[in-house]
SEBA-581361 format. One record per residue (C-alpha): x, y, z negated; residue number from 1; residue in three letters. Coordinates in pm, 1 decimal, decimal comma, padded with zeros to 6 digits. Example, Ala and Ser with C-alpha at 12.3 -4.5 7.8 and 13.67 -1.06 7.14 Angstrom:
# residues 2
          X          Y          Z     i    aa
    01230,0   -00450,0   -00780,0     1   ALA
    01367,0   -00106,0   -00714,0     2   SER
This chain:
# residues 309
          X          Y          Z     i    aa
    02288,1   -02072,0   -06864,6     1   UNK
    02660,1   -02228,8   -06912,5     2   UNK
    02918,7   -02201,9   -06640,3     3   UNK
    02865,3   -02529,4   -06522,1     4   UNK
    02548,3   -02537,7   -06469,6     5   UNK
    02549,0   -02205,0   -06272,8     6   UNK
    02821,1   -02394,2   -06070,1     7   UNK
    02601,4   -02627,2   -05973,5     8   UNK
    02300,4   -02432,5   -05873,3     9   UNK
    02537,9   -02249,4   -05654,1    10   UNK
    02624,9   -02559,0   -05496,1    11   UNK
    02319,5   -02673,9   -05397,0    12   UNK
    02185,3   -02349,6   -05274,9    13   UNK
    02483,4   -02352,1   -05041,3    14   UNK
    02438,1   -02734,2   -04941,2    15   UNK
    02051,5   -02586,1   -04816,3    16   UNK
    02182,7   -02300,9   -04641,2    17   UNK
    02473,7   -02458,1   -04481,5    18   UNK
    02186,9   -02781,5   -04390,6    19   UNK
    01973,3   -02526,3   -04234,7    20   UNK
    02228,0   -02300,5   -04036,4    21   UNK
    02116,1   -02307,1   -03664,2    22   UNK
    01767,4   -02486,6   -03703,8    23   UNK
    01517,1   -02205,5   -03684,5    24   UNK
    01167,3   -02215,1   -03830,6    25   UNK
    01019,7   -02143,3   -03557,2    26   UNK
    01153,9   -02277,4   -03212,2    27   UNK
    01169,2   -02040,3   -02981,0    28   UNK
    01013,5   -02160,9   -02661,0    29   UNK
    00740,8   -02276,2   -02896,9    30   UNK
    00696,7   -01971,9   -03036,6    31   UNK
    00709,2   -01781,2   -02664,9    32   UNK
    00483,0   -02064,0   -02547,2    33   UNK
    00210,9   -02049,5   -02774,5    34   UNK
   -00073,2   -01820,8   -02721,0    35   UNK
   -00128,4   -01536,6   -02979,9    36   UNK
   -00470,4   -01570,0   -03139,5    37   UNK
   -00525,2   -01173,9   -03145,5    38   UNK
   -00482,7   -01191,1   -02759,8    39   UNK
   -00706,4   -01473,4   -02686,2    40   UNK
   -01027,6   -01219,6   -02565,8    41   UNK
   -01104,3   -01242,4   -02209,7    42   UNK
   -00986,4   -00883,2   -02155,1    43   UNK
   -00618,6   -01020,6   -02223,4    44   UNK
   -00677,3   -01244,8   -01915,0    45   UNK
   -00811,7   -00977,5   -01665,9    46   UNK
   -00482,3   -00873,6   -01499,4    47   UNK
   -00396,5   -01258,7   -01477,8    48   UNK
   -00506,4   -01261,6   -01121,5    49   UNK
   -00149,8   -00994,1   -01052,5    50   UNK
    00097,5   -01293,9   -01184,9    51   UNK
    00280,4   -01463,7   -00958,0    52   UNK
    00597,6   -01467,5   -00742,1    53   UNK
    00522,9   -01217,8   -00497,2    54   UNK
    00670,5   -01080,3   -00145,2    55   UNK
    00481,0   -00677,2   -00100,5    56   UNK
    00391,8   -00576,3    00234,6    57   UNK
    00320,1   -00267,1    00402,1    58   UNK
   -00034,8   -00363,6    00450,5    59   UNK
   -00140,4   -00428,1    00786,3    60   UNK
    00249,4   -00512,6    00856,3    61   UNK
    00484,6   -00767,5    00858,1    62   UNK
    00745,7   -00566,7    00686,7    63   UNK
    00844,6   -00660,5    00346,8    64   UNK
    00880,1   -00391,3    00120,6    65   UNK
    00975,1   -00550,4   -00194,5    66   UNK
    01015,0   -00907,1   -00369,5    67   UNK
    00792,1   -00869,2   -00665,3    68   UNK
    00756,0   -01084,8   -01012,9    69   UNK
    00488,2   -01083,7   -01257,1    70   UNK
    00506,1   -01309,3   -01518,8    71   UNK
    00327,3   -01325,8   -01892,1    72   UNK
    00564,1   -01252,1   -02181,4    73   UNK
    00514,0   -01234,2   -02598,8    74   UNK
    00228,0   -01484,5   -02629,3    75   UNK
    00066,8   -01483,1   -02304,7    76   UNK
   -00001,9   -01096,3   -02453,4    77   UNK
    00152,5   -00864,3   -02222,3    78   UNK
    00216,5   -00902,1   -01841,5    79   UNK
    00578,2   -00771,0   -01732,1    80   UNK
    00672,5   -00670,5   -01348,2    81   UNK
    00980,5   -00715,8   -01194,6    82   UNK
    01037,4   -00521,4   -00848,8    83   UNK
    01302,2   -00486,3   -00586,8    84   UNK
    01248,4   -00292,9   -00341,2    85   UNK
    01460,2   -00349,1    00011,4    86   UNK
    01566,7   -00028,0    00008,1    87   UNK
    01737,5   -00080,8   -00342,2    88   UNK
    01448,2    00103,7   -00558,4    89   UNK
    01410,6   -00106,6   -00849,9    90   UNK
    01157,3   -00128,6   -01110,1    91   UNK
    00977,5   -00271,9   -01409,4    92   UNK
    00654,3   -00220,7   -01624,9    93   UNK
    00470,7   -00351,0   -01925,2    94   UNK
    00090,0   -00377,7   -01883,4    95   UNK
   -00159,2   -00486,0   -02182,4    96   UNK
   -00485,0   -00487,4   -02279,2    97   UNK
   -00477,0   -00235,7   -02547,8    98   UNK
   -00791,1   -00349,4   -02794,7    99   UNK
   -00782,9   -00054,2   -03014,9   100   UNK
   -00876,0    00174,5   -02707,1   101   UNK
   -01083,8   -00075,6   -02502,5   102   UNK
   -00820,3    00002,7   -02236,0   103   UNK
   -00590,0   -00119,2   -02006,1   104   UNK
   -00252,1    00055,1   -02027,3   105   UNK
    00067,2    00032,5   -01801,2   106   UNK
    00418,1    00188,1   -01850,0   107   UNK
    00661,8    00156,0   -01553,0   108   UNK
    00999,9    00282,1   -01533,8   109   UNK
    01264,8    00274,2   -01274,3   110   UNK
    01645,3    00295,9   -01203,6   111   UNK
    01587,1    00605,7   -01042,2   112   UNK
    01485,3    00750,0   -01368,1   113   UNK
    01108,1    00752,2   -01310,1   114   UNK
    00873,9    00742,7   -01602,4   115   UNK
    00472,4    00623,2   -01570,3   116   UNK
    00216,8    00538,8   -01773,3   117   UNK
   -00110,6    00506,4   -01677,2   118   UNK
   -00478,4    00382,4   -01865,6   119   UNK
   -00835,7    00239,1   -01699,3   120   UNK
   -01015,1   -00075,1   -01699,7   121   UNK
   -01094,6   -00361,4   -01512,6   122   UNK
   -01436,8   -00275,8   -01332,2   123   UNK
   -01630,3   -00425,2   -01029,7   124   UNK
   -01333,9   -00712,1   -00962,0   125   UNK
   -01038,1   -00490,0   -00965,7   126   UNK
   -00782,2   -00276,9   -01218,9   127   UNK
   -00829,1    00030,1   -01172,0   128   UNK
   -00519,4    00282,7   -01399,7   129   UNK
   -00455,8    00628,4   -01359,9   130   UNK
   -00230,4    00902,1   -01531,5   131   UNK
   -00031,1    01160,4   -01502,8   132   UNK
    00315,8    01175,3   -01312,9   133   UNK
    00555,7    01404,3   -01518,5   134   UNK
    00809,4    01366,9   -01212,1   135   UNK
    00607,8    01625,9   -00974,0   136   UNK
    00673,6    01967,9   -01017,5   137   UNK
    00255,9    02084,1   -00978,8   138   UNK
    00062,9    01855,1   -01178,0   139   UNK
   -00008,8    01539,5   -01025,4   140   UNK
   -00257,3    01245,3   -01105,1   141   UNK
   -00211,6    00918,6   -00953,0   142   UNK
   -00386,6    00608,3   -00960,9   143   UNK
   -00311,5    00245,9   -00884,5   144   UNK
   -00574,7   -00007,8   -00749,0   145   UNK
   -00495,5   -00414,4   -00779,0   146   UNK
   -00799,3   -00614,4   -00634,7   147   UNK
   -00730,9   -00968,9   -00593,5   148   UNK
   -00772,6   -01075,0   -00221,1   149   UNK
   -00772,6   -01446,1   -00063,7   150   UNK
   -00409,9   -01576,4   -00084,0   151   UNK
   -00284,7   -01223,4   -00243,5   152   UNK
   -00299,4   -00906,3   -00422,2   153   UNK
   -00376,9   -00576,9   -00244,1   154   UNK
   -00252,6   -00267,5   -00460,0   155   UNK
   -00319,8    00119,3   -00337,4   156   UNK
   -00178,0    00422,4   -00445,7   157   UNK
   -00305,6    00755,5   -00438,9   158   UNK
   -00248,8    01108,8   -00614,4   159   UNK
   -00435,0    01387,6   -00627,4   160   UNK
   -00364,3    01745,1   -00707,1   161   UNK
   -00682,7    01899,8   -00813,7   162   UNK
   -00719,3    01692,7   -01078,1   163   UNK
   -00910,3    01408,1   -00943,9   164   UNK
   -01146,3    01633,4   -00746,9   165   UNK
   -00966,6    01467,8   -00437,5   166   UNK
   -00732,7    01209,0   -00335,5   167   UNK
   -00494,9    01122,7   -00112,6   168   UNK
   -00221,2    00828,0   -00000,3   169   UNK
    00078,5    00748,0   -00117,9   170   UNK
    00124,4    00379,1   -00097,8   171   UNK
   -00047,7    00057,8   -00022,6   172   UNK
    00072,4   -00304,7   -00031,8   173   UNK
   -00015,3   -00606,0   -00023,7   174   UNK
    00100,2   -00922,1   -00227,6   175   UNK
    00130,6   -01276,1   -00080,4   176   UNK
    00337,9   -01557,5   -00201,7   177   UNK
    00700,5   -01506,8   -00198,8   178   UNK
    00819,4   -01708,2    00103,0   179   UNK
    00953,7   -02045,2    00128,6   180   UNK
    01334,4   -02141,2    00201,0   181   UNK
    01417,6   -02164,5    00512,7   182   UNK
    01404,7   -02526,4    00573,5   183   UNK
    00998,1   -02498,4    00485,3   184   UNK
    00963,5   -02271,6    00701,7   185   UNK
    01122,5   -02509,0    00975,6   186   UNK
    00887,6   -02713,7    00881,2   187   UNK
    00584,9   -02462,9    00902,1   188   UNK
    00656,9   -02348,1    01220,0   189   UNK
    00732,4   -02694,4    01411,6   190   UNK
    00396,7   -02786,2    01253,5   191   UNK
    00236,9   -02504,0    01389,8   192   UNK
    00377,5   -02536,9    01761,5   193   UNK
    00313,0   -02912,6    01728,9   194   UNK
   -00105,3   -02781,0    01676,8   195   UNK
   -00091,4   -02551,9    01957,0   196   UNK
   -00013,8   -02781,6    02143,5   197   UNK
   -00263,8   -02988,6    02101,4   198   UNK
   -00466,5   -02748,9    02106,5   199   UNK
   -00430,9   -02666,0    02428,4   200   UNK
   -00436,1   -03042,8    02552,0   201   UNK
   -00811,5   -02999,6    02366,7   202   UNK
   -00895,6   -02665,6    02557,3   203   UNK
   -00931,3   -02534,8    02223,0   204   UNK
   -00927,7   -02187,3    02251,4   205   UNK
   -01046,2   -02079,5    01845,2   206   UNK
   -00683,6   -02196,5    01717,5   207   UNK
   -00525,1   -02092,3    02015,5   208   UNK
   -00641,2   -01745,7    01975,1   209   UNK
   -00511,8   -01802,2    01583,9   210   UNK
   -00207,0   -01864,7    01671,8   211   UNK
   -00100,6   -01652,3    01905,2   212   UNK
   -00018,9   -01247,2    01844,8   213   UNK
   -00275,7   -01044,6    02022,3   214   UNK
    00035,8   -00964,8    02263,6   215   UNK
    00131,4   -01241,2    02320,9   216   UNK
    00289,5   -01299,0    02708,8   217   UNK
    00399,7   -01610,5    02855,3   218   UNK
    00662,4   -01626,8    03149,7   219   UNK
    00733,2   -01906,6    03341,8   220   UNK
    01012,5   -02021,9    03536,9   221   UNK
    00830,4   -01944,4    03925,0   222   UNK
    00777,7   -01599,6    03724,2   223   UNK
    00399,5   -01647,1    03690,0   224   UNK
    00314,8   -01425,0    03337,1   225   UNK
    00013,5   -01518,5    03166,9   226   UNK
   -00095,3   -01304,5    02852,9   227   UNK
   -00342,0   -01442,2    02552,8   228   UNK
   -00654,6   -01316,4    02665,2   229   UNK
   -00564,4   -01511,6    03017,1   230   UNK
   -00521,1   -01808,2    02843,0   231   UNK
   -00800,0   -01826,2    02614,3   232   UNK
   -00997,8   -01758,3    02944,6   233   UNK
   -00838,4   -02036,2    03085,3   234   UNK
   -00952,0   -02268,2    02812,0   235   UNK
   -01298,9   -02189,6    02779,2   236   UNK
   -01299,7   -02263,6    03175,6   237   UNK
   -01250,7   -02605,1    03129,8   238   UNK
   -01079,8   -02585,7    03451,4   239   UNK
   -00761,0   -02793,1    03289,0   240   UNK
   -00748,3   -03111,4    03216,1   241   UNK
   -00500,2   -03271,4    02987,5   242   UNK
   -00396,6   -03642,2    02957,4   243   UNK
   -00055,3   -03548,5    02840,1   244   UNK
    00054,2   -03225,1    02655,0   245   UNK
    00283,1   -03356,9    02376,5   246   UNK
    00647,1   -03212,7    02324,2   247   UNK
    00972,6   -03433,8    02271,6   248   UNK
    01322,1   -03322,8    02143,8   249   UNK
    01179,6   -03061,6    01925,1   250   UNK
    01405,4   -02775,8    01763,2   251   UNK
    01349,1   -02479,9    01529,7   252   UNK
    01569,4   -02219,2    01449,8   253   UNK
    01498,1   -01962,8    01177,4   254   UNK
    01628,3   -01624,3    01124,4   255   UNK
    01456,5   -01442,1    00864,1   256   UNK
    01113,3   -01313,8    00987,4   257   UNK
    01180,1   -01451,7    01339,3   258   UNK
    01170,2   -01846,0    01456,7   259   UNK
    01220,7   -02020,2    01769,1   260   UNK
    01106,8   -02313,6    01875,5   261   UNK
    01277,9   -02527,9    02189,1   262   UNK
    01117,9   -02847,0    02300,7   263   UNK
    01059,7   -03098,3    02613,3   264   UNK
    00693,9   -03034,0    02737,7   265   UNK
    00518,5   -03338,8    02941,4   266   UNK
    00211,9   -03211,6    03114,8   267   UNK
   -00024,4   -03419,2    03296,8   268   UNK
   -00408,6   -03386,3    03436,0   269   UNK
   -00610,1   -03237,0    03677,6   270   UNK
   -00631,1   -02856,0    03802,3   271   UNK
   -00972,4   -02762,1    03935,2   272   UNK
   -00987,2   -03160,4    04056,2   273   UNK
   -00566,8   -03161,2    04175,0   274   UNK
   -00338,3   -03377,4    03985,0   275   UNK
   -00029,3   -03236,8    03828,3   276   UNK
    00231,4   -03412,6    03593,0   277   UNK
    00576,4   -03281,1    03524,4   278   UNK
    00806,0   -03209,1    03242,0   279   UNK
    00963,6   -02847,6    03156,3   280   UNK
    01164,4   -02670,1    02881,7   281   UNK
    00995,3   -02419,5    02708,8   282   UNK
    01084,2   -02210,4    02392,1   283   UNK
    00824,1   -02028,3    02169,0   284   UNK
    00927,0   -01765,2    01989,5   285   UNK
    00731,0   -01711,0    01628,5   286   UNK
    00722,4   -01402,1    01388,0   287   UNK
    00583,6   -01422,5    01067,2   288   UNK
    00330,8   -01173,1    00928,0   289   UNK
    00099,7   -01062,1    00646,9   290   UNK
   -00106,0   -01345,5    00767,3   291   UNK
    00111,4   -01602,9    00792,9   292   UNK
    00376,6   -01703,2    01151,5   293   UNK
    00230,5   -01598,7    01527,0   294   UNK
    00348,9   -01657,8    01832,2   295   UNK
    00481,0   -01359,3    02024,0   296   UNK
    00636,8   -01497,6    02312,3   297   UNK
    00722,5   -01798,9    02527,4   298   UNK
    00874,1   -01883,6    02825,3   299   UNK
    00892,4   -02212,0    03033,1   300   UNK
    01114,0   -02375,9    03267,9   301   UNK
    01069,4   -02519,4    03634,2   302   UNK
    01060,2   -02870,9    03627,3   303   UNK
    01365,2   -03017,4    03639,6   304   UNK
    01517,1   -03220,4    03920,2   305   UNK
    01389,4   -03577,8    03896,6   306   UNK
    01161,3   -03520,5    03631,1   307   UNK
    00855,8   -03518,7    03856,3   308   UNK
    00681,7   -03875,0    03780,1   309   UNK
């Protein structure tokens, strides 16, 4: 081969290369996208129910213990965790079906320095992975439990010391849907005052007992204090009855896990046969919890002058 013609070989290999400089075969997103054929078995898709954007409870609490993601990476293959804890404990872990072993298999690690990795299956509707923890200075098995619960995950930790004899506590959450911005939760909570409410005006005391807190107290301006069971007794009465029990000049303030609610009440029917109809001020004050905003407290005016119709 002459000089020339070298020459121009070398000139069209570098008219390719310099065509194909930041096009890549394979697009990424595409390629991140695009479900892996070896993971397509439904074992891959047994965790699924875990991914989500999550907010972890205490269970049984309405204190938020961490803001959680779990999303699928690498081909819909492999689900990754994100944690952050409130108390600035942070975390991630790697969990896959591994197909070789028939088993699931999780490592977690931590900026505390904490190394897991645990193994089990997916029995009887729930993941079920357990290993050692080289952290503890006795050896130490623990075990975490996801079952998938209406509107959540709940996960449960426990260790045990005798090697699996017997177990005990460590931790135990629970996973709902990381919580809306504040202005939906405006909008939450002046929808759920607006159905109380009218519940009330309907003496119906099934959503009133839903939404208020089992503590609940009401006090009123002549300093009359009525609690929830009082006034779900009061409703299923009948005693009251409402022609008017709508609110006007609504307001809702939000801070955090804590909302109040200011509005205009009109109230108007009969009392054991006696005619009443005023207007008062009244605030309700809402909390949110595990299962969703309750009402904790309220407290009402007297009627103000010239208000009386």
């Amino acid at each position: 081969m002459n000089r020339r013609v070298r020459l121009r070989i070398g000139l069209v290999l570098l008219a390719l290369l310099v065509a194909g400089m930041g096009k890549p075969a394979i697009p990424a997103a595409s390629a991140e996208s695009a479900p892996a054929a070896s993971c397509a078995t439904p074992e891959y898709r047994q965790f699924d129910f875990w991914a989500g954007d999550w907010d972890a409870y205490d269970f049984g609490t309405p204190t938020i213990a961490a803001h959680v993601r779990v999303d699928r990476i690498l081909g819909n293959c492999v689900l990754r965790e994100d944690c952050e804890g409130v108390d600035g404990h942070r975390g991630q872990s790697l969990s896959i079906y591994d197909a070789s072993r028939r088993v699931w298999h999780q490592t977690w690690v931590t900026n505390r320095g904490h190394l897991l990795m645990i193994d089990g299956q997916f029995r009887n509707g729930e993941m079920v992975l357990t290993g050692s923890d080289p952290a503890k200075a006795e050896p130490t098995l623990v075990r975490g439990i996801w079952q998938p619960v209406e509107g959540g995950v709940r996960e449960i930790g426990v260790t045990s010391t005798d090697g699996g004899t017997t177990w005990k506590p460590w931790f135990d959450l629970m996973f709902r849907p990381a919580r809306a911005a504040a202005h939906d939760d405006k909008k939450s909570v002046a929808a759920l005052d607006t159905e109380y409410q009218a519940a009330v005006k309907q003496n119906d005391a099934a959503t009133m007992d839903r939404i208020l807190a089992d503590d609940f107290v009401l006090v009123t301006g002549s300093g009359k204090i009525y609690t929830k069971a009082g006034l779900l007794d009061e409703a299923r009465s009948g005693r009251l009855t409402y022609t008017h029990q709508e609110d006007t000049e609504q307001t809702v303030r939000v801070w955090g896990d804590t909302a109040v609610v200011t509005a205009k009440l009109w109230e108007q029917g009969t009392d054991s046969g006696k005619a009443f109809d005023y207007h008062v001020w009244f605030s309700d004050t809402y909390v949110r919890t595990p299962a969703g905003w309750r009402c904790v407290f309220g407290q009402s005016s007297l009627p103000p002058p010239n208000t009386k119709k």
